[in-house]
Structure formats: C-alpha cells, structure tokens
C-alpha positions, 0 to 999 in steps of 0.5 A: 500500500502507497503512504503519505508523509506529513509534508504530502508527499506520496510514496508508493510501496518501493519507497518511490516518490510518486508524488512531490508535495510542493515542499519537498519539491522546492527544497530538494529539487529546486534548493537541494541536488537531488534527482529532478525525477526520482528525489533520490539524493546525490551520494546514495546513487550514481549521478550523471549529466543530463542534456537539457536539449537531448543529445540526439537533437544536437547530434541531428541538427548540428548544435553541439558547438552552437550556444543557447542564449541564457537568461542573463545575457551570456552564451552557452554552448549545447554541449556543456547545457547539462544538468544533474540526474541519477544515473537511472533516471537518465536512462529511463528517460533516454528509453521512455522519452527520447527514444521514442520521441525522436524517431517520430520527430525526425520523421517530419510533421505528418508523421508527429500529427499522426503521432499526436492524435493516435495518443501521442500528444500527452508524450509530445508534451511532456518531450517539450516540458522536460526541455522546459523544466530542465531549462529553467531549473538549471538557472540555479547552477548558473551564475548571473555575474560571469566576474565573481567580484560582482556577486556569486548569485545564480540567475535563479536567486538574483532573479528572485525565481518563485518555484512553486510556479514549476510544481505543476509541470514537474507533476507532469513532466514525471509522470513516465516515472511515476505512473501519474495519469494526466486529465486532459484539463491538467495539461496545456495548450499544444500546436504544431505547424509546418515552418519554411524556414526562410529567415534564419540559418540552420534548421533548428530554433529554440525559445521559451517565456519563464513566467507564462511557461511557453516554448517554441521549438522549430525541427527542420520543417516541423514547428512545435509549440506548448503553453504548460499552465494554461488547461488550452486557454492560450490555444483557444483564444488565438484560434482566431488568429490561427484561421488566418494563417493560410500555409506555413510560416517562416521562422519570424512568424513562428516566434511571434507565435510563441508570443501571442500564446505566451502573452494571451497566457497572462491575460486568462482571467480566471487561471485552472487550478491543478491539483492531484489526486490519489488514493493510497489502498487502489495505488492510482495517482492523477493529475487534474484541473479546476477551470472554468467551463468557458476562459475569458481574457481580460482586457489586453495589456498592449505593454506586456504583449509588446514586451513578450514580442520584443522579448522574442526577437531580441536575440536575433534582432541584428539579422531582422531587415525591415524595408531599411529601418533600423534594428532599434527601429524595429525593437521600438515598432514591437514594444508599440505593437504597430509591428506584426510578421503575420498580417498585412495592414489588411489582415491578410497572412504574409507570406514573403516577409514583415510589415510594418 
C-alpha cells in the first residue's frame, strides 16, 4: 500500500516518490541536488549529466558547438547545457522519452500529427516540458555575474525565481516515472505547424517565456509549440488568429507565435487550478484541473504583449531587415505593437516577409 508523509508527499510501496508535495519539491529539487525525477539524493546513487536539449537533437541538427542564449545575457554552448540526474533516471528517460520521441520527430510533421492524435500528444508534451523544466531549473547552477567580484548569485536567486510556479509541470513532466495519469484539463495548450524556414540559418530554433511557461521549438520543417499552465486557454483564444494563417510560416512568424500564446497566457482571467489526486489502498495517482467551463481574457495589456514580442526577437534582432529601418527601429515598432510578421495592414497572412 502507497503512504503519505506529513509534508504530502506520496510514496508508493518501493519507497518511490510518486508524488512531490510542493515542499519537498522546492527544497530538494529546486534548493537541494537531488534527482529532478526520482528525489533520490546525490551520494546514495550514481549521478550523471543530463542534456537539457537531448543529445540526439544536437547530434541531428548540428548544435553541439552552437550556444543557447541564457537568461542573463551570456552564451552557452549545447554541449556543456547539462544538468544533474541519477544515473537511472537518465536512462529511463533516454528509453521512455527520447527514444521514442525522436524517431517520430525526425520523421517530419505528418508523421508527429499522426503521432499526436493516435495518443501521442500527452508524450509530445511532456518531450517539450522536460526541455522546459530542465531549462529553467538549471538557472540555479548558473551564475548571473560571469566576474565573481560582482556577486556569486545564480540567475535563479538574483532573479528572485518563485518555484512553486514549476510544481505543476514537474507533476507532469514525471509522470513516465511515476505512473501519474494526466486529465486532459491538467495539461496545456499544444500546436504544431509546418515552418519554411526562410529567415534564419540552420534548421533548428529554440525559445521559451519563464513566467507564462511557453516554448517554441522549430525541427527542420516541423514547428512545435506548448503553453504548460494554461488547461488550452492560450490555444483557444488565438484560434482566431490561427484561421488566418493560410500555409506555413517562416521562422519570424513562428516566434511571434510563441508570443501571442505566451502573452494571451497572462491575460486568462480566471487561471485552472491543478491539483492531484490519489488514493493510497487502489495505488492510482492523477493529475487534474479546476477551470472554468468557458476562459475569458481580460482586457489586453498592449505593454506586456509588446514586451513578450520584443522579448522574442531580441536575440536575433541584428539579422531582422525591415524595408531599411533600423534594428532599434524595429525593437521600438514591437514594444508599440504597430509591428506584426503575420498580417498585412489588411489582415491578410504574409507570406514573403514583415510589415510594418
């Protein structure tokens, strides 16, 4: 029989951590070293690094050598953007997870759609949520001050990271481990699209929002996005917009649409409440959602949806040649709102560059 200890945390018979009370989850995954997936303390098991971008992912599209943009402004290289797990987690995981994620990947986007809606989706999800986590829990080891003389803090602590907000996705990205069955309700919105690729080099492109939990992930001609928090609200809301879209985008276009998710994320009026359940003598644990029957927004805030948009591009801004405005130019036009890569000044879907 599964028990539970006095924090909440549920353990099932072996001693497993089948469910994190969100106090144990902060300090012994967030504050402490233990595994992300399991607990398990270092010392007591063999631990090694786990890739945050798969390993696989690099070696397809060229990346070992190619550096991810941190937070605080500095570069890293793909092949070193590791973080800690046990030794059998991380083979679990490259079995469970990986495997089998990147021989559907790699065979394009018909094969992902088919993927997704013969049952997939949920595996999908918890792919691009692991990349997530991983990502923004790996803040805690870096430091945000590359000269130690300015301060010894990491980016999570000189950002003041609340992590308690990463609680849910952590119930989630786990649940190949812990058995966890997942309510439709308790996962987020998910959309793929076909991307042409026609702005950017390489075929690949990474970006994610901390606050609104949201990614974007572009794989050769396959674009995936996932908003984690938000029980398919984002999604809903900008199905609107998604109708306009007549073919595929272009690597600019699918940043702005990680975007406009990220920003309709923070505008849910009223937010899902995740919580989970279990019971202890049946040994069954699932993750669910209170929500209300229809989401509304509140009014948009045209400052924050042009901060996520500037937020978006600022890393690639240089390479952006709009009509011969410069790139401040084009910085000030997103923070103004007054800048879409989508729509024309007649709303109509552009398919050969940006307007203003």
């Amino acid at each position: 029989m599964w028990t539970k200890a006095p924090d909440g945390t549920v353990l099932d018979k072996d001693g497993r951590v089948v469910f994190f009370s969100c106090q144990r989850f902060v300090n012994d995954i967030c504050l402490g070293d233990c595994c992300f997936i399991c607990g398990v303390a270092p010392g007591t098991v063999e631990f090694n690094k786990e890739h945050i971008l798969p390993d696989w992912l690099l070696r397809r599209h060229g990346l070992h050598q190619k550096t991810v943009n941190l937070p605080n402004a500095t570069l890293q290289k793909y092949a070193g953007y590791r973080i800690q797990c046990c030794q059998t987690c991380n083979s679990m995981m490259g079995e469970m997870v990986e495997q089998p994620l990147g021989r559907v990947l790699g065979q394009g986007l018909d094969a992902t759609n088919d993927f997704a809606v013969n049952g997939g989706a949920l595996k999908l999800i918890v792919w691009l949520g692991l990349i997530f986590f991983k990502t923004h829990l790996n803040d805690k080891n870096m430091r945000h001050h590359l000269d130690a003389r300015k301060g010894i803090q990491s980016i999570a602590e000189e950002a003041n990271y609340d992590w308690s907000e990463l609680h849910h996705i952590h119930t989630i990205v786990r649940c190949f481990y812990s058995g966890t069955k997942v309510a439709k309700e308790a996962v987020g919105s998910f959309l793929t699209m076909p991307v042409r690729g026609d702005a950017m080099e390489g075929d690949f492109d990474f970006l994610d929002f901390k606050v609104p939990q949201t990614i974007y992930m572009r794989l050769g001609e396959t674009a995936l996005f996932a908003v984690f928090n938000d029980s398919g609200a984002a999604l809903n809301s900008f199905q609107p917009i998604l109708d306009k879209i007549t073919g595929p985008v272009s690597d600019l276009q699918a940043r702005e649409i990680a975007a406009e998710l990220a920003g309709l994320n923070l505008h849910i009026k009223d937010r899902p409440l995740f919580q989970s359940k279990w019971h202890l003598t049946e040994e069954w644990i699932r993750a669910e959602a209170e929500r209300p029957e229809l989401f509304e927004l509140v009014p948009i805030n045209g400052e924050v949806m042009g901060e996520i948009k500037a937020s978006a591009f600022s890393d690639i801004l240089p390479q952006i040649q709009l009509r011969g405005i410069a790139p401040d130019e084009v910085d000030r036009l997103m923070r103004m709102g007054r800048l879409s890569f989508l729509f024309d000044d007649d709303g109509k879907f552009i398919t050969d560059g940006p307007v203003s």
